[in-house]
C-alpha positions in Angstrom: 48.5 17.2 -32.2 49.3 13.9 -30.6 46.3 12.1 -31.0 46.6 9.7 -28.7 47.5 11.7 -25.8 44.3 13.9 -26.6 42.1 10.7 -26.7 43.9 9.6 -23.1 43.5 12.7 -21.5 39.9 12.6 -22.6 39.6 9.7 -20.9 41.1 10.8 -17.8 38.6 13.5 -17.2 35.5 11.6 -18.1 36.6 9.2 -15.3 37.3 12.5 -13.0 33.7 14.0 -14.0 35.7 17.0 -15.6 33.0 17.2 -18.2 34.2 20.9 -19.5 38.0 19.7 -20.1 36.3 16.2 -21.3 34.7 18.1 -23.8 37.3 20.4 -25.2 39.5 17.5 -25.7 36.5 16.4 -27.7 35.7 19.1 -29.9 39.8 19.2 -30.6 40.3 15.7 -31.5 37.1 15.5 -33.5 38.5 18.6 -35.8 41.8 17.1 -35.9 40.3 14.1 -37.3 38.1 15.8 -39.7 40.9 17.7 -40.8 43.0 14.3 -41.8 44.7 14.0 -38.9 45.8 10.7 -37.4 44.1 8.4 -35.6 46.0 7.3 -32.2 47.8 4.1 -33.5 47.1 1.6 -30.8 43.1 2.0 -31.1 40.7 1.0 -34.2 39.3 3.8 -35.9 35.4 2.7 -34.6 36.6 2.3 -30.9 37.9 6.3 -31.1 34.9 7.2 -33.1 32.3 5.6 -30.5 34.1 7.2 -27.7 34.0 10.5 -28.9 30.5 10.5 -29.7 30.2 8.8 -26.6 31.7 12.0 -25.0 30.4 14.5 -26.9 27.1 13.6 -26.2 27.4 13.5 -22.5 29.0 16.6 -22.7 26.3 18.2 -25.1 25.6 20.7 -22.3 28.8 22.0 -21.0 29.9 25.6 -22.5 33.3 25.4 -23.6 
């Protein structure tokens, strides 16, 4: 997986209100991460880890 396109994209659709694509970009780069995957270079581990929380909470509701 390329993280940081993942965490992009995922910030693409929140700013488009696409809160089911939002979402499974969330769930995918959460288990990449717990999985030892990479974090995206070019952002601090806490700024990607806020964000997806951030993102997975507003998208609690959505059924993937």
């Amino acid at each position: 997986m390329d993280s940081t396109n993942c965490y992009l994209d995922m910030f693409a659709v929140m700013n488009d209100s696409d809160l089911e694509a939002a979402r499974e970009l969330a769930l995918s780069l959460r288990d990449w991460l717990e999985n030892d995957g990479c974090y995206p270079p070019d952002y601090s581990e806490e700024e990607v880890r806020e964000y997806l929380g951030h993102v997975l909470r507003r998208t609690a509701c959505v059924r993937v």
